[in-house]
C-alpha positions as CSV (number, residue, x, y, z in Angstrom):
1,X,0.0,0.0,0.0
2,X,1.3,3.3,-0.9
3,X,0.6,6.1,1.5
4,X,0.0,9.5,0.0
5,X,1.4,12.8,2.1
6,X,3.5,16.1,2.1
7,X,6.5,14.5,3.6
8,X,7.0,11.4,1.4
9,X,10.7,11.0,0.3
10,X,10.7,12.0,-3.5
11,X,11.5,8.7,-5.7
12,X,11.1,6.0,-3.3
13,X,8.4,3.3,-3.8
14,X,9.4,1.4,-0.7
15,X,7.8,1.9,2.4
16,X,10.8,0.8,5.3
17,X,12.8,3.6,3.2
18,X,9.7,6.3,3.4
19,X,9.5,8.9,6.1
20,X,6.3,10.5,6.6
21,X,6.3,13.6,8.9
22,X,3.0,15.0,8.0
23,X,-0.6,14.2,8.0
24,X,-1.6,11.4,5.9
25,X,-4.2,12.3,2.8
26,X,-5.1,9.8,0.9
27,X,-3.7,6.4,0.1
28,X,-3.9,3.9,-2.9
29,X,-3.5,0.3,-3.1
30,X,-0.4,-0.4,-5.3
31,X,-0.3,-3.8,-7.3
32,X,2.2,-5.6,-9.7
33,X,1.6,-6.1,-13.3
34,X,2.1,-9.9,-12.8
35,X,-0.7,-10.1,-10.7
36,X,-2.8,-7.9,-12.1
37,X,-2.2,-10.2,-15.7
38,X,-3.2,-13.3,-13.6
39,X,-6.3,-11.9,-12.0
40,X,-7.7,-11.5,-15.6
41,X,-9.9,-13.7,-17.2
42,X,-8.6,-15.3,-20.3
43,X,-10.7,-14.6,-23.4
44,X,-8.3,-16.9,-26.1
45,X,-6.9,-20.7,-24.9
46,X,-4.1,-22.0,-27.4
47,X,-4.9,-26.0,-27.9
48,X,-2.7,-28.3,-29.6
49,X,-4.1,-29.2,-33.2
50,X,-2.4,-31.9,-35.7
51,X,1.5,-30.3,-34.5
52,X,0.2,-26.9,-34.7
53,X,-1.1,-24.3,-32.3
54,X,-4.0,-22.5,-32.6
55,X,-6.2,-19.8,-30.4
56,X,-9.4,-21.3,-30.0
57,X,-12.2,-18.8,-28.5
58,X,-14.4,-20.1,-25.7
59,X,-18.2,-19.0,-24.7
60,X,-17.7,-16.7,-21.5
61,X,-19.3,-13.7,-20.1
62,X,-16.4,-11.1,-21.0
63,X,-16.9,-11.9,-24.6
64,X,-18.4,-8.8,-26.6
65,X,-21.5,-9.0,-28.8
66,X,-20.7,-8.7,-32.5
67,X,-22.5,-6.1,-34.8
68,X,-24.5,-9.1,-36.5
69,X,-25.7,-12.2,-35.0
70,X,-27.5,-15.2,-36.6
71,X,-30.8,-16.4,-35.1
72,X,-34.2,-18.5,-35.8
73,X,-38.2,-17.3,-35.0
74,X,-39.8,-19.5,-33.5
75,X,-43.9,-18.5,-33.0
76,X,-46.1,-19.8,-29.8
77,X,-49.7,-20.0,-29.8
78,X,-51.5,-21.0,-27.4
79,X,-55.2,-21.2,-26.2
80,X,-54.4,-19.3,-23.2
81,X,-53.8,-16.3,-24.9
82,X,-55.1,-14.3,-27.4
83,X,-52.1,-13.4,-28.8
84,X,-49.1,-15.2,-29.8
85,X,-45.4,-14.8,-28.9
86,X,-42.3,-14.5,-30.9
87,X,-39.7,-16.0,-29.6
88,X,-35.7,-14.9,-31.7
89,X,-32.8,-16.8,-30.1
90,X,-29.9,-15.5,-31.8
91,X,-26.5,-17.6,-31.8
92,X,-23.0,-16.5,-32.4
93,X,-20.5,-18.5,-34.0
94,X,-16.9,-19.2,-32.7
95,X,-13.4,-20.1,-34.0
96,X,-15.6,-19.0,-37.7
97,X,-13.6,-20.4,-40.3
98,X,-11.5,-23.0,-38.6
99,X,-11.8,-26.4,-37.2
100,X,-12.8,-25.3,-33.8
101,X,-16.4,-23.7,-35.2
102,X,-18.9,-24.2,-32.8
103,X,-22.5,-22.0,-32.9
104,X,-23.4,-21.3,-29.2
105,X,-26.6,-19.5,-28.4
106,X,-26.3,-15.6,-27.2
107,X,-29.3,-14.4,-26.5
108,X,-33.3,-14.6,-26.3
109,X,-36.1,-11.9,-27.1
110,X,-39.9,-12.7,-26.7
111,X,-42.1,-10.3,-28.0
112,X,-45.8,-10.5,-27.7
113,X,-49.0,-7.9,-27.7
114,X,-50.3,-9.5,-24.3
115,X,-49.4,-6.9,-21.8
116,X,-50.3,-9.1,-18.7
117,X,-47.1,-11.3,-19.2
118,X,-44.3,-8.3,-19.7
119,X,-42.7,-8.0,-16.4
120,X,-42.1,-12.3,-16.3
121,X,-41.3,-12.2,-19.8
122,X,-38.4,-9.7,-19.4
123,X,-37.1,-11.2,-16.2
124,X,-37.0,-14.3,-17.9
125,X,-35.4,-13.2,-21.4
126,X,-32.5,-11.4,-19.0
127,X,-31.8,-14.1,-17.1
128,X,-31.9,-17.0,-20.0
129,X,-29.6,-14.5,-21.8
130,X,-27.0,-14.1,-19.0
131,X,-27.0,-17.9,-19.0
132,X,-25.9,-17.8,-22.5
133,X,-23.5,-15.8,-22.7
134,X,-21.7,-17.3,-19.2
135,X,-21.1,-20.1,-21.1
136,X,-20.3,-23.9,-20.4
137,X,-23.5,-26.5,-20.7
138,X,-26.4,-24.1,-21.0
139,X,-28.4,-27.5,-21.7
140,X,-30.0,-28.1,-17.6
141,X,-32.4,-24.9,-19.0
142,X,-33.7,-26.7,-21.0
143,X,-35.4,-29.3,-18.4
144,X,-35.9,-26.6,-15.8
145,X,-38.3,-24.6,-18.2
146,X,-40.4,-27.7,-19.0
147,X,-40.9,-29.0,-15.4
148,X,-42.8,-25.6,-14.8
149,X,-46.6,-25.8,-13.8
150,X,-49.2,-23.4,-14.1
151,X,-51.5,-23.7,-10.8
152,X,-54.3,-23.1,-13.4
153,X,-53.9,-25.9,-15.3
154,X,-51.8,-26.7,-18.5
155,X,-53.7,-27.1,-22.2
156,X,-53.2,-29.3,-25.1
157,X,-51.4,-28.7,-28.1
158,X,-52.4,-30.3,-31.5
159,X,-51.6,-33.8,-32.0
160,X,-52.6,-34.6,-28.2
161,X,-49.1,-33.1,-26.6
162,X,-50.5,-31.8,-22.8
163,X,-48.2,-28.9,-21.9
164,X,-48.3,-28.0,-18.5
165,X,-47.4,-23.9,-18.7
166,X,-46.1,-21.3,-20.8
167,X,-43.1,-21.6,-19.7
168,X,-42.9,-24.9,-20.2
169,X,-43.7,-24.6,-23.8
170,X,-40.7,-22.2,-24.0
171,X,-38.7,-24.9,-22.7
172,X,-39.7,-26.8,-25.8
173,X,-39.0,-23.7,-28.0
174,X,-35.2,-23.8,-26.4
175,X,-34.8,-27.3,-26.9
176,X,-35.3,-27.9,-30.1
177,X,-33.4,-24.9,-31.2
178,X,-30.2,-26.5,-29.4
179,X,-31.0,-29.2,-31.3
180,X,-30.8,-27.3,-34.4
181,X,-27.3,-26.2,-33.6
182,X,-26.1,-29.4,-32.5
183,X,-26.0,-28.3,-28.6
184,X,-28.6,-31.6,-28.0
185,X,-29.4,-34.8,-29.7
186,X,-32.3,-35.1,-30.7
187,X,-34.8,-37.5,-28.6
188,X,-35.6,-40.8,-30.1
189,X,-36.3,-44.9,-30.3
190,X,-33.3,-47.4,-31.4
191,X,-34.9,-49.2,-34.8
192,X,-35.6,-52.1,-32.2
193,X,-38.1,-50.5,-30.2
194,X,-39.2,-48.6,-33.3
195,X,-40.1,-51.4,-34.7
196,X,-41.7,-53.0,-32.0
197,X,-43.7,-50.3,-31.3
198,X,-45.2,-50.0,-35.0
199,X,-46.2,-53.8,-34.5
200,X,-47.8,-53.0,-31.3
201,X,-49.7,-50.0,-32.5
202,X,-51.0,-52.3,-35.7
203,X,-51.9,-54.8,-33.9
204,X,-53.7,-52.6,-31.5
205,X,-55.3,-50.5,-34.1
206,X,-57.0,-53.7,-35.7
207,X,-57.9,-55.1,-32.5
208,X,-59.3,-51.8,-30.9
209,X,-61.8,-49.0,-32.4
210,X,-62.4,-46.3,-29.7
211,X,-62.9,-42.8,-30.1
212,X,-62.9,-40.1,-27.7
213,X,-61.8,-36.1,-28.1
214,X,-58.3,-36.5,-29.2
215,X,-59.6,-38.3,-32.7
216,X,-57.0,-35.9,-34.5
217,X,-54.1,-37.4,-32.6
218,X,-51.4,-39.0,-35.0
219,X,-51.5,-41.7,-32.0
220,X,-54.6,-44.7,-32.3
221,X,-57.5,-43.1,-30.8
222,X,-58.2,-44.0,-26.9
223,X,-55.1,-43.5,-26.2
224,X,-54.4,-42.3,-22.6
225,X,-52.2,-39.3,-21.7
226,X,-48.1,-40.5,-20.8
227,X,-46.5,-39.3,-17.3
228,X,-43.1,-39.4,-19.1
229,X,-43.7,-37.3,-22.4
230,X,-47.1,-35.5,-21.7
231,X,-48.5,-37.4,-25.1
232,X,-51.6,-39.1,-25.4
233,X,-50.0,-42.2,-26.7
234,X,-50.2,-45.1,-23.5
235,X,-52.3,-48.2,-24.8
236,X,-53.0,-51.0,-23.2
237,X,-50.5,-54.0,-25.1
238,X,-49.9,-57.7,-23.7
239,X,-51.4,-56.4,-20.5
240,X,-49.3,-53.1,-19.6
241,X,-49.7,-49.7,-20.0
242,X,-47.6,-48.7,-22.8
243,X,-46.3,-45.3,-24.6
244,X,-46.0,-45.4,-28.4
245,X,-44.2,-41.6,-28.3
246,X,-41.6,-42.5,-25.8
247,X,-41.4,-46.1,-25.3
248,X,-42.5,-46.0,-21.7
249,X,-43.9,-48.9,-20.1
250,X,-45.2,-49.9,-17.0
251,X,-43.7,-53.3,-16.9
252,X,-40.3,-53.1,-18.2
């Protein structure tokens, strides 16, 4: 620490050679470049590649926003609303150019007419956003959105999908655009279970005729809603409650 005063010995940085005879002023806290260099953050990391050496830039907070980002619209209707959102994510692409490419999402923006839902909305798009751009696996949003509940009661999407909330339903939105950029894989059967599912659903179709309200389904109709995937798929097949969406079964 360097202390600041009238009778400080001119040209001396060290304090067991400084004499102070007057009345201290101020002060300032004095610290070496070395440190100072350590204590930053590192924006580049240089990674071995094929003999060579290459800067490769990692997702962080510190890293600035380009004039022009890439992005995808994705639009939510939903019977709960009159009016439906718009929600951009917009991505930014690292290491462009070179092996290391990699397009990691940036930020979020949901616009919307309905009023009533701006304060959560723009809580929500700040802090989704700040996620983004901290970096690392931004993927755990994903299934925090979509175990959301509204206290009111969810509503059903074409095709028989239950979705419990809005937000929820975002959580959908954010999934499958990291599946679009190659963040996720996407969900689905091996060809085993694919194919035992499709004999299952045959031979339930030609054994079983119901209908009830979800006759537009793509699933056979009677189906029951699944716990697992929120899909009006579960038939009853050799006995057991079981999900032609996800695979779920109450047996296995």
């Amino acid at each position: 620490m360097r202390l600041l005063g009238w009778g400080r010995t001119p040209g001396s940085d060290d304090m067991s050679n400084t004499k102070i005879d007057k009345k201290i002023v101020g002060y300032a806290v004095k610290q070496s470049d070395a440190k100072g260099e350590s204590g930053k953050k590192p924006e580049y990391r240089r990674e071995a590649s094929d003999g060579t050496r290459a800067e490769v830039i990692r997702m962080h907070e510190k890293l600035e926003r380009p004039e022009m980002l890439i992005g995808s619209t994705y639009k939510v209707k939903t019977p709960v609303s009159d009016h439906a959102m718009y929600v951009t994510i917009n991505d930014i692409i690292l290491n462009e150019g070179t092996e290391h490419e990699k397009r990691r999402p940036f930020e979020i923006f949901i616009n919307s007419k309905n009023l009533d839902h701006y304060q959560w909305i723009v809580a929500l798009t700040r802090i989704i956003s700040a996620v983004f751009r901290k970096g690392g696996d931004v993927t755990f949003l994903v299934d925090e959105l979509k175990a959301v509940f509204d206290p009111r009661g969810g509503y059903w999407k074409p095709g028989g999908k239950f979705m419990p909330s809005i937000i929820a339903e975002l959580g959908y939105i954010v999934e499958k655009h990291l599946i679009l950029i190659g963040l996720l894989a996407k969900p689905g059967l091996d060809e085993g279970q694919q194919k035992l599912i499709q004999e299952k659903r045959a031979e339930f179709e030609a054994s079983n005729r119901q209908r009830d309200a979800f006759a537009k389904s793509s699933y056979p109709e009677g189906a029951q809603l699944c716990s697992k995937c929120s899909t009006a798929a579960v038939v009853m097949m050799d006995g057991c409650q079981t999900c032609l969406s996800c695979g779920d079964s109450k047996c296995s």
